[in-house]
DRENFIFI-194035 format. One record per residue (C-alpha): x, y, z. Coordinates in steps of 0.2 Angstrom, whole numbers, padded with zeros to 4 digits, always signed. Example, Ala and Ser with C-alpha at 12.3 -4.5 7.8 and 13.67 -1.06 7.14 Angstrom:
BEGIN
+0062-0022+0039+0068-0005+0036
***
This chain:
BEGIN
+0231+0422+0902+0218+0410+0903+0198+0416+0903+0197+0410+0921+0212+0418+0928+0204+0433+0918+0188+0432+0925+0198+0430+0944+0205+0446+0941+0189+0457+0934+0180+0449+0950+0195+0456+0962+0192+0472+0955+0203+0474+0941+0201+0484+0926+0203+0475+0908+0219+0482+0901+0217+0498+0889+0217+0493+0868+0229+0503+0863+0220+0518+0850+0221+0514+0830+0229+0530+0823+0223+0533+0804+0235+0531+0790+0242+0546+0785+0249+0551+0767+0263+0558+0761+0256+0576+0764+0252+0573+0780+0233+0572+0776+0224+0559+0784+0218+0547+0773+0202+0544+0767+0200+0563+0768+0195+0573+0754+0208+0584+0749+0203+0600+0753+0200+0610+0735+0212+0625+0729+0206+0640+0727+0205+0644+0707+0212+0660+0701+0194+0664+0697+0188+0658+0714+0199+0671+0725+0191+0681+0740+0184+0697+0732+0179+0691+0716+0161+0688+0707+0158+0671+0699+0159+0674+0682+0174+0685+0681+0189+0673+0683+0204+0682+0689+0196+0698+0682+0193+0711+0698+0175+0722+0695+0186+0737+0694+0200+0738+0687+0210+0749+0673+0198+0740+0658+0182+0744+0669+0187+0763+0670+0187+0765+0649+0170+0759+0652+0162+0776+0659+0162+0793+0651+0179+0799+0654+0188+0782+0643+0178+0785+0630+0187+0795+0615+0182+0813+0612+0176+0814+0594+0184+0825+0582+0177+0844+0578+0173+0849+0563+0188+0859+0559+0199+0843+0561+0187+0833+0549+0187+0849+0537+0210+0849+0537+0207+0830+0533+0197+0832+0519+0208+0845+0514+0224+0835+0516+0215+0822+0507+0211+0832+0492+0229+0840+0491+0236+0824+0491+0226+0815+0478+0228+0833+0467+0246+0829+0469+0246+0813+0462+0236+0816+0448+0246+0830+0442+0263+0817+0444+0254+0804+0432+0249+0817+0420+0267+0825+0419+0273+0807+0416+0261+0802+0404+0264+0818+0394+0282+0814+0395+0279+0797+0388+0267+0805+0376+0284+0816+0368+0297+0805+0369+0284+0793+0356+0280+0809+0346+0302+0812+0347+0305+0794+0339+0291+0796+0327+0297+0812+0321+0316+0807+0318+0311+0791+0312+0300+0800+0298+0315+0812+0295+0329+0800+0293+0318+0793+0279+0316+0809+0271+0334+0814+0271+0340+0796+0266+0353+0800+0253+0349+0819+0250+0366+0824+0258+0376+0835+0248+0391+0834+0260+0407+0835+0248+0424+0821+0253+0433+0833+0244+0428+0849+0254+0442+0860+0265+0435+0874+0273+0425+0872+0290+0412+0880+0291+0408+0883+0311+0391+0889+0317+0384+0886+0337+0373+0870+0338+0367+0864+0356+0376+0876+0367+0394+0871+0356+0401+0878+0342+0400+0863+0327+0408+0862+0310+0404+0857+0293+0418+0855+0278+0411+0865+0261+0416+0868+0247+0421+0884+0240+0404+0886+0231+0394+0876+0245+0400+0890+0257+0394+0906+0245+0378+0895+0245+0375+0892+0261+0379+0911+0267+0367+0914+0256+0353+0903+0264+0352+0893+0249+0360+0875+0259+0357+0872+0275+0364+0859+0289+0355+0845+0297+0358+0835+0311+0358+0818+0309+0362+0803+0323+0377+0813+0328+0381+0818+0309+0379+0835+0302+0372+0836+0283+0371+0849+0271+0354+0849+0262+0345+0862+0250+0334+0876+0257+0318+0868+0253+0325+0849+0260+0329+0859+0276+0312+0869+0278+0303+0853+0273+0314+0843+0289+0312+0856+0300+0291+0855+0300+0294+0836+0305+0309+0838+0316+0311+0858+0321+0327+0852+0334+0339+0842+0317+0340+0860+0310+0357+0865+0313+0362+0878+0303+0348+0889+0294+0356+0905+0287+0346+0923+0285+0352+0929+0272+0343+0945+0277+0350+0946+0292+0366+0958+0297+0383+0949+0298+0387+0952+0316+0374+0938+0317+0383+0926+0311+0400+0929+0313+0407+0913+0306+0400+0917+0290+0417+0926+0284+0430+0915+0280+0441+0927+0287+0435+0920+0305+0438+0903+0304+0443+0894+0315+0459+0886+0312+0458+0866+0311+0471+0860+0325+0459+0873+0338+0451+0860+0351+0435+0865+0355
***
C-alpha cells in the first residue's frame, strides 16, 4: 500500500494496523533471557540459619554438650585413689616377673659354670671297673639307678669309702674325698654318698642279698 492511499485511509478515519508485540527470547529453562538467574539458596544460606554457621542450626545436639549438663562429671577422689592403686599393683607385678626371670637366668649361668668346673675336676678320676659284675642299685632322681662294682669296690663303697657321681648321663665311682670335693662345686652330680654310720634299713640296696636281678626292667 502506497503512502498516499495510507494517508486516504488515516484521513477516513481508519486506525493504522496494530504491530504485532516482540515476545522476548526465552531459554531452555524457560527463563527469559537477559534475566539474571535467580540465585540458589546455599546449604548455609537456608531460612533459619545465621550467616556464619553454614548448614550448622544454633541449636543442635553439639550446641547442648556446650552447657553444664554435656560437660563430663570429674572423677572423685576414691576413683583417683583405686587408679593409683591399680597402677601400683600392676607395675609391683611386673617387676617381681623380671626379677624371677632374671634370677632364673642368674642359676641356669651359675648351673653351667658349676658342671663345667666339675667335669674338669673329675676328668679321668673314674675308678669304674670294665670287668665289674655286681649292680649296685641305689635311688637317684626319683628312679632307682645302677652302678657295676667289683667285689671289693662294693665293701668299699658300703663303707662310704667310694662314692658315685653323675656325669652327662654317666654314673662314676670316685673316692670319698673326690666325691665331697665335687659335691661343694655341684651338690645335685652326687649320686650315691653312703653313711656308713647310718642303720641298714637305710640303704636297703647295700646287701647283696637285695639285688636286683639284671634282666629286671626298671
Amino acid at each position: 500500500m502506497s503512502d498516499t492511499l495510507r494517508d486516504q485511509l488515516l484521513g477516513l478515519g481508519f486506525k493504522p494496523a496494530p504491530k504485532p508485540e516482540r515476545k522476548p527470547d526465552t531459554r531452555r529453562d524457560g527463563r527469559p533471557q537477559g534475566r539474571p538467574a535467580q540465585a540458589r539458596p546455599q546449604a548455609g544460606n537456608k531460612p533459619g540459619n545465621k550467616p556464619g554457621h553454614a548448614g550448622r542450626p544454633a541449636h543442635g545436639p553439639k550446641a547442648a554438650h556446650c552447657g553444664p549438663q554435656g560437660q563430663r562429671k570429674p572423677r572423685s577422689q576414691e576413683d583417683i585413689d583405686l587408679a593409683k592403686a591399680y597402677a601400683i599393683r600392676a607395675q609391683r607385678e611386673k617387676d617381681e616377673r623380671i626379677e624371677a626371670e632374671r634370677q632364673k637366668q642368674e642359676e641356669a649361668r651359675l648351673r653351667r659354670e658349676a658342671k663345667a668346673r666339675l667335669d674338669e675336676l673329675i676328668k679321668d678320676k673314674g675308678l669304674n671297673d670294665p670287668a665289674a659284675d655286681i649292680a649296685r642299685h641305689f635311688p637317684y632322681g626319683g628312679k632307682i639307678k645302677r652302678i657295676y662294682v667289683t667285689a671289693d669296690q662294693l665293701k668299699a663303697l658300703n663303707a662310704g669309702q667310694l662314692g658315685v657321681l653323675q656325669q652327662n648321663g654317666r654314673y662314676l665311682l670316685v673316692t670319698a674325698e673326690l666325691l665331697a670335693e665335687a659335691e661343694r662345686i655341684f651338690a645335685p652330680a652326687v649320686a650315691l654318698k653312703v653313711d656308713p654310720d647310718a642303720p641298714a634299713e637305710d640303704d636297703p640296696y647295700a646287701d647283696p642279698m637285695y639285688q636286683v636281678p639284671d634282666d629286671l626292667v626298671w
